[in-house]
GUNUSE-132470 format. One record per atom (N, C-alpha, C): x, y, z. Coordinates in steps of 0.02 Angstrom, whole numbers, plus 50000, padded with zeros to 5 digits. Layout:
// GUNUSE-132470
XYZ/...
***
This chain:
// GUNUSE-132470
486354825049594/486804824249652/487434828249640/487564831349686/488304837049671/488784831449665/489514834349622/489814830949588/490234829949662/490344832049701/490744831249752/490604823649803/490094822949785/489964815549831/490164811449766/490534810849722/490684806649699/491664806449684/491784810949738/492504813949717/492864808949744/492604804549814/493044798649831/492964794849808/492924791949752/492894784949710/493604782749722/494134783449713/494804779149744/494854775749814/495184772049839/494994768449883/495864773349944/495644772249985/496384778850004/497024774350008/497384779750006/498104776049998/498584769850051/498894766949996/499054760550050/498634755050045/498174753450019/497764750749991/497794748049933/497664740549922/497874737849868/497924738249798/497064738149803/496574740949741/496464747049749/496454751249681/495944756849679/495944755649600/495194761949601/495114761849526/495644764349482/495434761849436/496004764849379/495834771649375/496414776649365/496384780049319/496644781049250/496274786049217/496764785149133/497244792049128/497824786249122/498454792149112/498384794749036/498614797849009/498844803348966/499194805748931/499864801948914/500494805848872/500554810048859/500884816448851/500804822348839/501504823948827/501864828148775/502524828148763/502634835248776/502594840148824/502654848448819/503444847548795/503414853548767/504484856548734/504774859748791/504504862248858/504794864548930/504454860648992/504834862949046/504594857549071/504774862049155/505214868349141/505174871849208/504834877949188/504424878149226/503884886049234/504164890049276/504234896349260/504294902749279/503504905249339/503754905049395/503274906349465/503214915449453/502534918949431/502844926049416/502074927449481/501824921249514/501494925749561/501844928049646/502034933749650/502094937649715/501964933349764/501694929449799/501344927949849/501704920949856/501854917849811/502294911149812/503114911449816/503134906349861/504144908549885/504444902349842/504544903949778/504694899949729/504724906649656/505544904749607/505484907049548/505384901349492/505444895049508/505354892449452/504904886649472/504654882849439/504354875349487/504344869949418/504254864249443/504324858949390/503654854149401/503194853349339/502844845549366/502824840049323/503024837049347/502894829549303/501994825849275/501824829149330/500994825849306/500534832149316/500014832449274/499424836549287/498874831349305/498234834049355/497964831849410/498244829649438/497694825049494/498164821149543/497764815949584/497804810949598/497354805849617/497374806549698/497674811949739/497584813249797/496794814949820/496634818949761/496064820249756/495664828349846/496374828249843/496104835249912/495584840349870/495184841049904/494444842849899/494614851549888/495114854249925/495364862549930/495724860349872/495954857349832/496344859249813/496374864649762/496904871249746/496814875149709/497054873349643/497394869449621/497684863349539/496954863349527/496674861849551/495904859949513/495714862349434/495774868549441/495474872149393/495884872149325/496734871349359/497074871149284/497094865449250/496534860749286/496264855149226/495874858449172/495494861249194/495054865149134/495314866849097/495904870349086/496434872249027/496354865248982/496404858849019/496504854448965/495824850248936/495224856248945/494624852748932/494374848848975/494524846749044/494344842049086/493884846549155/493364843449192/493254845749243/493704845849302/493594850849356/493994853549396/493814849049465/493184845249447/493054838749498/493394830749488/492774828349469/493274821949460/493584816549405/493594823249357/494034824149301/494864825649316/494884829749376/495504831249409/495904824849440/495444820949449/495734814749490/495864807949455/495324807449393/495164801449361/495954801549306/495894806049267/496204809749215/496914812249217/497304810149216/498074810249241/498424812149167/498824817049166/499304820549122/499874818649137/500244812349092/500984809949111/501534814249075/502024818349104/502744820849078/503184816149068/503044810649029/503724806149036/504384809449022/504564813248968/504794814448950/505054821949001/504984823749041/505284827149093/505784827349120/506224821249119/506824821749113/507274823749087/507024823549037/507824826848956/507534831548971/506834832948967/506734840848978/507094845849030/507204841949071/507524845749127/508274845449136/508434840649098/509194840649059/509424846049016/508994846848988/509034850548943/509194857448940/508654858949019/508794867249043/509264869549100/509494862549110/510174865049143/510824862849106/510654862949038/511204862648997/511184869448961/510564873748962/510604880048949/511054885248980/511584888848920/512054891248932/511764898649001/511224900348951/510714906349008/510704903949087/510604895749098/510294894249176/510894895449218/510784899849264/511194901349322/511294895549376/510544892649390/510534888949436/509964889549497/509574893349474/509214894249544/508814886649546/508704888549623/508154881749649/507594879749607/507464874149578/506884873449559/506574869649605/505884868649601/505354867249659/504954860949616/504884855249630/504494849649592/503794851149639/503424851849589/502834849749628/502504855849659/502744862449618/502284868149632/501594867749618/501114865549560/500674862949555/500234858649566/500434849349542/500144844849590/500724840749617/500654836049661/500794832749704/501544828149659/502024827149648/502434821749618/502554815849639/502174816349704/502324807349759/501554805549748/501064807649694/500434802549705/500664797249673/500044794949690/500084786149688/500404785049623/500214786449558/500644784449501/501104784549503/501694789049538/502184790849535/502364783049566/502214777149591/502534770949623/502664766749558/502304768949499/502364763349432/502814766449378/502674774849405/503134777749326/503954781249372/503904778949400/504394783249440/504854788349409/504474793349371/504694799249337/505054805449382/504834804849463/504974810049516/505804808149526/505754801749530/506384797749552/506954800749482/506864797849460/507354802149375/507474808849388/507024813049409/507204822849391/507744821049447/507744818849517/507844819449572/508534816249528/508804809649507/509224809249471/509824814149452/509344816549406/509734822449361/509894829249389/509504831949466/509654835949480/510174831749499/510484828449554/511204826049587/511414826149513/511294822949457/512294820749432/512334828549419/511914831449394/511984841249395/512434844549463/512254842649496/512284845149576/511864853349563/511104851949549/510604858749546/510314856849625/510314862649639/509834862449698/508974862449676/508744859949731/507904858849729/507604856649791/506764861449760/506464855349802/505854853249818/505554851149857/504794846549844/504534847949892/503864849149851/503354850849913/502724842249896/502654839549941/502124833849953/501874831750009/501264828149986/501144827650073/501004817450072/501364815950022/501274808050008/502254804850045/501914799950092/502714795450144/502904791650075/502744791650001/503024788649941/504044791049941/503944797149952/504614802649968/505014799150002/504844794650051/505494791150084/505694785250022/505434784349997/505944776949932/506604782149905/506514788149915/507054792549875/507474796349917/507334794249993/507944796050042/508734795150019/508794790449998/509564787149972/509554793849937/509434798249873/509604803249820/509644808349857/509164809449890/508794817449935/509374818949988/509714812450019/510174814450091/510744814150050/511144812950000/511404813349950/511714820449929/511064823949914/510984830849891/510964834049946/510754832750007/510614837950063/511344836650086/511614833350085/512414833850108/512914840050077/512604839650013/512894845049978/512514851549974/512014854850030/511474857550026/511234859249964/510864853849931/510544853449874/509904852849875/509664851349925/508894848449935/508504850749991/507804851849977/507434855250036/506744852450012/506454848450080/505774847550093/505434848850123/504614851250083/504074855050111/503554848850129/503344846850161/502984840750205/502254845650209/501784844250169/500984848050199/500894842450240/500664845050301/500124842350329/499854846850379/499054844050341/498414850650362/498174847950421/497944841950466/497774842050514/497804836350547/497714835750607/498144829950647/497454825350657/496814824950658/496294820850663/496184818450583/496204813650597/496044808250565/495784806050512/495104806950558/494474807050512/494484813350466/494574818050485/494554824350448/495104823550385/495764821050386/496054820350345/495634814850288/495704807550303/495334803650265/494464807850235/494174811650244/493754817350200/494024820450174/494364824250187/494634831850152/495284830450100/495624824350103/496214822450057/496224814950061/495824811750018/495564804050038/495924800850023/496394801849962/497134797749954/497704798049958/497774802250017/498504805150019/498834802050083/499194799950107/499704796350189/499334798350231/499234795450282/498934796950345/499284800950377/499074803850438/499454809350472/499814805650524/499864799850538/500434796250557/501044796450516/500884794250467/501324792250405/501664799350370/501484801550380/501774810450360/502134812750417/502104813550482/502404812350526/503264806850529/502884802450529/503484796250509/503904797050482/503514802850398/503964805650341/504594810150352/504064815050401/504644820350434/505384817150460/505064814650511/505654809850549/506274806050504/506014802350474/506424798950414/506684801250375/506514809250350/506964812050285/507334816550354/507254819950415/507624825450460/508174819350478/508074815450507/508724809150522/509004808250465/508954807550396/509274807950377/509884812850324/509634818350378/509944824050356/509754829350318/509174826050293/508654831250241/508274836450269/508404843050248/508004849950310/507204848050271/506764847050325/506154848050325/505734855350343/505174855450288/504794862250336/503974858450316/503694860050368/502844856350365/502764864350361/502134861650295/501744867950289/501184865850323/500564869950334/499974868450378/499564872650327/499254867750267/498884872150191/498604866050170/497934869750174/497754876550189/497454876250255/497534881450295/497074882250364/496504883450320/495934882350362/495324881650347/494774883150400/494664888950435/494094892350476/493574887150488/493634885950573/492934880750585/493164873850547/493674871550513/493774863150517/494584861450563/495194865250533/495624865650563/496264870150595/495944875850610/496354884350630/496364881450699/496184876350737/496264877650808/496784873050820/496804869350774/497524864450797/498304867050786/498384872650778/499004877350772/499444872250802/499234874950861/499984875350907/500074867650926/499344861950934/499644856250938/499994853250841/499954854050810/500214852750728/500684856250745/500844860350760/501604862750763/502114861250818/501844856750858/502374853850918/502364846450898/501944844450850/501834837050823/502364838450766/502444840250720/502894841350666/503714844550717/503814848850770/504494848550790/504724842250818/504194840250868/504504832250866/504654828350828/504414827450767/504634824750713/505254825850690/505484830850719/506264833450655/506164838450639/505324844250586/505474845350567/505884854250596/506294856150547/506704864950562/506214870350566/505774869350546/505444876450511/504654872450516/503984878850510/503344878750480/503144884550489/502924883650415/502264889450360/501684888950363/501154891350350/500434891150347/500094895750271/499744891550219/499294895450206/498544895150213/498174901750188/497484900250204/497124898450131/496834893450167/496274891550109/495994896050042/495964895949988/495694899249957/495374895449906/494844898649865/494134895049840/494144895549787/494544897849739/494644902149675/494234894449613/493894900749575/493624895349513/493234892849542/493064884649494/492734879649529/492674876949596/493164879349627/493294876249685/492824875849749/492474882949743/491934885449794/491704882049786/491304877949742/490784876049719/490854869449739/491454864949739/491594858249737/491494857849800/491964862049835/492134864249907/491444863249964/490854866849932/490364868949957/489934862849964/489884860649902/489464854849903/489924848949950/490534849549951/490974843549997/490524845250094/490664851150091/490374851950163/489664850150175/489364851650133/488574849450154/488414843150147/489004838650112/488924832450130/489234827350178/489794830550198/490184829850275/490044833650343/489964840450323/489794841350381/489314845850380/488514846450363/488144848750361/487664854550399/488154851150456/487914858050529/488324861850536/488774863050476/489324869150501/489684873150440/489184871250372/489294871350323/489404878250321/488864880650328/488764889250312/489164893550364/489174889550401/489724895950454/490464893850427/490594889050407/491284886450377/491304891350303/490854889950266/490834894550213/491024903650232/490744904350286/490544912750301/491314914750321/491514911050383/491904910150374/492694910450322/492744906850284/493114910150219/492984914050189/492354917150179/492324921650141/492574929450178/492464929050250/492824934650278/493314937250275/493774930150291/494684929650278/494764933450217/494174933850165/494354935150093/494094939850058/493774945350114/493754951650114/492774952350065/492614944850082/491844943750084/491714939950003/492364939149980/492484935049923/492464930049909/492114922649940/492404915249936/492734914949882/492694916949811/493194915949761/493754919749743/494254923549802/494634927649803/495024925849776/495634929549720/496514926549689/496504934149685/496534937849750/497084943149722/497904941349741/498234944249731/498854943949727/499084948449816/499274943349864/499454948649904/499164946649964/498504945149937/497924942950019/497474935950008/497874931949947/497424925649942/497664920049968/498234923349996/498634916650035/498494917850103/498474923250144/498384924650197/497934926850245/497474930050181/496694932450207/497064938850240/496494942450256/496254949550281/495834948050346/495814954050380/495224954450431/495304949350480/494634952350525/494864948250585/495074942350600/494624936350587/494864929350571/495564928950565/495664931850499/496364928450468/497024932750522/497064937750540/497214940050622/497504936350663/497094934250678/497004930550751/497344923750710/497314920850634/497584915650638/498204916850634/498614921850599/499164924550585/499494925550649/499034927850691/499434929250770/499514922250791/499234918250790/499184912450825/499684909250806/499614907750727/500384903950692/501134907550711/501154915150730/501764917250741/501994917050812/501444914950848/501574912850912/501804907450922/501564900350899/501664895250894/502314894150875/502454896650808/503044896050763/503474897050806/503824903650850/504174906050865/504214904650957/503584899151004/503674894351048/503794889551026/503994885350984/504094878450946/504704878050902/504964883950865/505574881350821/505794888350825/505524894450883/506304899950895/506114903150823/506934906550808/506924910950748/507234904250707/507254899850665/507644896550605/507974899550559/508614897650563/508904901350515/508774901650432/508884905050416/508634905950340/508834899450298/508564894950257/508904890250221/509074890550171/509624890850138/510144892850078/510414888350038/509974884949983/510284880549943/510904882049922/511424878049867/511994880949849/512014877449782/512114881549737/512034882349680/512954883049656/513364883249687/514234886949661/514464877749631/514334871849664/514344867049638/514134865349544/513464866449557/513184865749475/513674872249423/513544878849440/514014881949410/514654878349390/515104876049446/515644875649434/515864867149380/515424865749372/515354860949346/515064861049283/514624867349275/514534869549210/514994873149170/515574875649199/516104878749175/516404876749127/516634870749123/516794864749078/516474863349016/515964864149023/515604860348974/515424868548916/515224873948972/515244878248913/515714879448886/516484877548890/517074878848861/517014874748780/516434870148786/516544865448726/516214868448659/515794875848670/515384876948634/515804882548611/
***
């Protein structure tokens, strides 16, 4: 039986029970990564946990389980890598005389609002330490966990310190509960928007990954559902299959949706220049060719009937400097 019909074993979120998973301790000596791929609008990113009990079926994290000996299925989900220690770590590098200050990004990799994050509240601490710092940052998730940390986040966004990236891939339902079985409902992500934009916090919904034949046609309604919400801004990327993923991916469709498998497959592989396992640098976020076209036209249509031109958003970093001034005088 493909490993993919066994990838929802958690029960979805909001929900009382689910199975355990086994966390991990893990002590790394850094704790912010250097972003050196082109294609990502991020230089540094931070994560507190490797896998993720969201368990999204696209997801591209998958594979850098395998780095740690684990499968890229439901080894990714069961198997949780805790950073406790991520805090001093991140103390640490903005006590570095070298750090200027740029934005760091929590949660370039996996998710920092899954479900664990309600028992170890390790997300809540960085978020901490960026304010007494005054570092700018910011988070990309697609878990309504993010509102317990409104009080810190509108805090920091007062001082434009803070910026949130809200995924949400599609407005039906059912399709969400398959494709990301433990992650907020698309009510509740919605809700999210609303609740962090009222309270002052700039939101941007990404729409990642579009996905040919499950959800490229809901553009323009996902993007008038997220401005009502609050949010300023939305991005789009396209799906990509890289590694294990095809494979997980593949077998997920033929067991959800079986009559549309192969044109869903064909599909991506076009966007990807006939590659389902494409990572070049340049065209794996956006696809090529016709398909990806027409989705690119569609999102810049949408974008620009729904939220205009947005102005550019500009964390501010002259705070943390100036506050570091001091302290390097002691050395």
């Amino acid at each position: 039986m493909p490993e993919a019909e066994f990838l929802n074993y958690l029960v979805a979120e909001g929900e009382e029970h689910r199975a355990k998973v086994k966390l991990i301790k893990v002590h790394p000596k850094t704790i912010v990564n250097q972003v050196k791929s082109p294609d990502v609008g991020m230089e540094w990113s931070l994560n507190p946990y490797q896998g993720c009990e969201h368990g999204c079926v696209y997801c591209y994290a998958r594979n850098s389980h395998e780095y740690w000996g684990y499968s890229a299925g439901v080894d990714f989900e069961r198997i949780l890598l805790v950073k406790e220690n991520a805090p001093l770590l991140l103390e640490a590098t903005l006590n570095q005389r070298s750090w200027s200050g740029t934005p760091i990004v929590v949660s370039g990799n996996t998710d920092c609002y899954q479900p664990i994050e309600r028992d170890l509240g390790i997300t809540r601490k960085l978020i901490e330490t960026f304010l007494r710092y005054r570092h700018p940052m910011g988070i990309i998730t697609k878990n309504a966990l993010i509102q317990r940390d409104i009080d810190l986040l509108s805090e920091m966004a007062r001082r434009k310190l803070s910026h949130v990236v809200l995924s949400i891939t599609t407005l039906q339902e059912e399709l969400r509960r398959k494709l990301e079985p433990r992650t907020a409902s698309i009510y509740k992500r919605l809700e999210t928007v609303q609740a962090l934009s009222s309270a002052g916090i700039p939101v941007t919904v990404m729409m990642a990954p579009i996905i040919p034949g499950l959800n490229s046609h809901e553009i323009f309604d996902l993007l008038k559902a997220a401005k009502r919400s609050g949010a300023r801004d939305a991005h789009f990327t396209m799906v990509r299959l890289n590694g294990q993923i095809a494979d997980i991916f593949g077998d997920w469709l033929q067991v959800h949706y079986p009559d549309r498998a192969d044109k869903v497959l064909h599909q991506i592989a076009q966007v990807h220049g006939g590659n389902l396992k494409d990572s070049r640098f340049g065209k794996r976020m956006k696809g090529e060719g016709r398909i990806a076209e027409q989705i690119r036209d569609n999102f810049r249509l949408a974008r620009q009937r729904t939220f205009g031109i947005p102005d550019r958003l500009q964390l501010d970093s002259s705070a943390y400097q100036a506050l570091k001034q001091p302290q390097l005088r002691l050395f």
